[in-house]
N, C-alpha and C positions, 0 to 999 in steps of 0.2 A: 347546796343545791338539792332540788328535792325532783326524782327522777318517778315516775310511773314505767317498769319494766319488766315483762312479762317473766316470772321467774325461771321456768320450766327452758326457755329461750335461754337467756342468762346460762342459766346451769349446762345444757349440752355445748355452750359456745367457751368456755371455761374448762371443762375435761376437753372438748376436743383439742384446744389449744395449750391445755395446762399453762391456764390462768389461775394465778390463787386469789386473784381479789375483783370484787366487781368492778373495781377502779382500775384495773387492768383490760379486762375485757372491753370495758365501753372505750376505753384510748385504744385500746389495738383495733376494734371495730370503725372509730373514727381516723386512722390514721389508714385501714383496708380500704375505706371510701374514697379518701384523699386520691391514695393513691392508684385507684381503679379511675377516678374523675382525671388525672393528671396523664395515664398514659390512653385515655378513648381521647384527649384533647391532642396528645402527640399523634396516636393514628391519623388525625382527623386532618394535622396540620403541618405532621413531617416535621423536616429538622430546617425546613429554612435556610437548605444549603441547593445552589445551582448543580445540576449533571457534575460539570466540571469540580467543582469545591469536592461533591460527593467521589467521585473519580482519584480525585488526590487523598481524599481522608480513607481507604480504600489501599492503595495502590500510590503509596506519598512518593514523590519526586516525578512523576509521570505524566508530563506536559498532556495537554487536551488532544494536540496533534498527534502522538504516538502511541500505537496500538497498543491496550489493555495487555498484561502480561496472560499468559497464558497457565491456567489453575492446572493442566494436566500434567501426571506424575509419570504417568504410565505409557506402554508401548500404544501403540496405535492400533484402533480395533478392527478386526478384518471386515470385508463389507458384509451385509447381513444377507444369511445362508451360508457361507462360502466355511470352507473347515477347517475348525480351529487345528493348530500345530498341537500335535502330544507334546 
């Protein structure tokens, strides 16, 4: 295969990634596209999963009806202004 590419391009795309062959760089540059085209398609189109599905893959075994569990670890914050405990 007979490629036209620009060398100077080539050459800083090769030290930045420490490439040793042009046949490296132009796979690793096709395979950067791929997979830049494969996650703008996921942004675009999400996972294809319902609230609910997403809810369980999340927070597994937690029926739709029962509230989300709660991420806080910590005490409870005082209201705001009010002074903090030394």
């Amino acid at each position: 295969m007979t490629m036209h590419i620009d060398d100077a391009l080539l050459k800083r795309v090769m030290d930045t990634y420490g490439l040793e062959t042009k046949t490296d760089a132009v796979e690793y540059a096709l395979k950067e596209l791929d997979r830049k085209a494969r996650l703008r398609k996921f942004m675009k189109e999400g996972l294809g999963l319902t609230a609910a599905e997403l809810k369980d893959a999340v927070y597994p075994g937690y029926a739709a009806d029962r509230p989300t569990p709660s991420s806080r670890v910590a005490e409870e914050s005082p209201p705001y202004g009010a002074p903090r405990p030394d």
